[in-house]
PLY file of the C-alpha trace (Angstrom):
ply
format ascii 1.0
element vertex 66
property float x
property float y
property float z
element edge 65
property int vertex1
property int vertex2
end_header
-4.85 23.38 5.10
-0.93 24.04 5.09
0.57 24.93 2.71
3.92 23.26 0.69
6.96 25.55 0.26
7.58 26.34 -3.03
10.82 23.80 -3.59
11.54 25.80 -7.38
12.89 28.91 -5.30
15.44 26.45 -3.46
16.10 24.82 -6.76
16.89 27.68 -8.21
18.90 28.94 -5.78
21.03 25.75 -5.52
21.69 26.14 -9.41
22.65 29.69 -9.33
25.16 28.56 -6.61
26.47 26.29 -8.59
27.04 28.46 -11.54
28.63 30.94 -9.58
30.42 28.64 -8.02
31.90 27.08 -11.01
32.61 30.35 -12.43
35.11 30.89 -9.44
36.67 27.62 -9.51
36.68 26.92 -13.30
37.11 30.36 -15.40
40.01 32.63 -15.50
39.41 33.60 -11.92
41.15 30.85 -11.23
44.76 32.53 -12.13
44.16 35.21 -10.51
43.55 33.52 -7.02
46.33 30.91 -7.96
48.98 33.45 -8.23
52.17 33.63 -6.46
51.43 36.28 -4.03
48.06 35.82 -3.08
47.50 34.40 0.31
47.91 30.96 1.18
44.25 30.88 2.34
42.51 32.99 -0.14
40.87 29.09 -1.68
39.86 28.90 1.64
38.01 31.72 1.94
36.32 31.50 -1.45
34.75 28.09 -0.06
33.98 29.34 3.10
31.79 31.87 0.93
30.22 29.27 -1.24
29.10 27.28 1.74
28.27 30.38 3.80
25.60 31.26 0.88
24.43 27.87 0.77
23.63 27.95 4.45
21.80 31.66 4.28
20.16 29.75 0.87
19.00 26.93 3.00
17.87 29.21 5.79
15.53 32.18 3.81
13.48 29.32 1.77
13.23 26.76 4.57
12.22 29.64 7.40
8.76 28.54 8.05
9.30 24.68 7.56
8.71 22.29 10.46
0 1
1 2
2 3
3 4
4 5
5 6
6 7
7 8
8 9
9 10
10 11
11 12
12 13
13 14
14 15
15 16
16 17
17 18
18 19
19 20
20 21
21 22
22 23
23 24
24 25
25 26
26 27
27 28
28 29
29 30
30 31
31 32
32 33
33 34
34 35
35 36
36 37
37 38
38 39
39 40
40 41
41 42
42 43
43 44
44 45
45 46
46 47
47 48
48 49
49 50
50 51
51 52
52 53
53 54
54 55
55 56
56 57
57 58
58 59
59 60
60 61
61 62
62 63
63 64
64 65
């Protein structure tokens, strides 16, 4: 019999994401990648990393899924 991947890892995963996620975008962090001389793409970046770790998320708890 196969067997179902545990979807409470993923879950979990997603949520810490999104915590982390909204502690970038939403707490004091915030001024210090807003400031005048950081780098026009440094809010790029910190996306690219959020959807970067949702990708490597997606692909370590769906590895064995057909």
């Amino acid at each position: 019999m196969r067997q179902q991947p545990d979807s409470n890892k993923y879950l979990d995963a997603v949520i810490v994401l999104c915590i982390c996620t909204a502690f970038i975008f939403l707490s004091p962090f915030l001024f210090v990648w807003s400031l005048p001389g950081a780098p026009w793409y440094l809010p790029y970046l910190l996306w690219l990393s959020v959807i970067v770790l949702a990708a490597l998320a997606q692909v370590l708890w769906h590895r064995h899924e057909l």
